[in-house]
N, C-alpha and C positions, 0 to 999 in steps of 0.2 A: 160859466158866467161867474164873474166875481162882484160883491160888493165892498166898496168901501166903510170902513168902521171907523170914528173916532178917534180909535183909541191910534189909527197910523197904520192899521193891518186891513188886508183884501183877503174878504172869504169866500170861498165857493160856494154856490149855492144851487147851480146847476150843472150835467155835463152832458154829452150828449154819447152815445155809443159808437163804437170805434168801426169806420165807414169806407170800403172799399170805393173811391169815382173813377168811373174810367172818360176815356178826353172826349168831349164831345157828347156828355152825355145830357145835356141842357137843363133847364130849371130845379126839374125834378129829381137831379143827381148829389145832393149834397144831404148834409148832416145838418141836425138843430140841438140845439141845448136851449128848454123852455122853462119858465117855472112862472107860476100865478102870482099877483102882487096879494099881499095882506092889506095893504093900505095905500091908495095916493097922495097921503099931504102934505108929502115932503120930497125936493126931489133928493136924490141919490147917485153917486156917482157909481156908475157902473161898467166893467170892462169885460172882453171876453179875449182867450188865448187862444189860436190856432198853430196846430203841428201839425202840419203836413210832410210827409212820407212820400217820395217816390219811389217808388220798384227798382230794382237794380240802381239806386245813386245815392251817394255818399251826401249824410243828411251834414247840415251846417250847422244845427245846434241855436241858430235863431229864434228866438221868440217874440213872435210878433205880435203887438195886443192894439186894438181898437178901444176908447175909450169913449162914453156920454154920459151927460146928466139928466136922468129920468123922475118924474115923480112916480117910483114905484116903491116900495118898504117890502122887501121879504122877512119872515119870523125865520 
């Protein structure tokens, strides 16, 4: 998870550990990146990265980010 700064830069502040899914394996099959707010009073924009890997297939080098605006402030 990254946050936005000011200053024009996105920091990471979370990440999650590197997660084998096999297909079909439903809710309880995926990876999280968490981290507690220090403050709600502002919101913050906030994005997260996924790389995804499949097994035997030539990766594309895409990177795909989801973006929102949260009142969350990580220190």
């Amino acid at each position: 998870m990254y946050e936005w700064y000011t200053d024009g830069t996105w920091r990471q502040k979370a990440c999650s550990s590197t997660v084998t899914v096999t297909a079909g394996g439903g809710a309880g099959n995926r990876s999280n990146a968490r981290h507690a707010c220090d403050s709600t009073s502002q919101p913050i924009s906030w994005r997260n990265h996924e790389d995804v890997d499949v097994i035997g297939e030539i990766d594309t080098g895409d990177t795909p980010y989801r973006q929102a605006v949260v009142n969350c402030v990580v220190n």
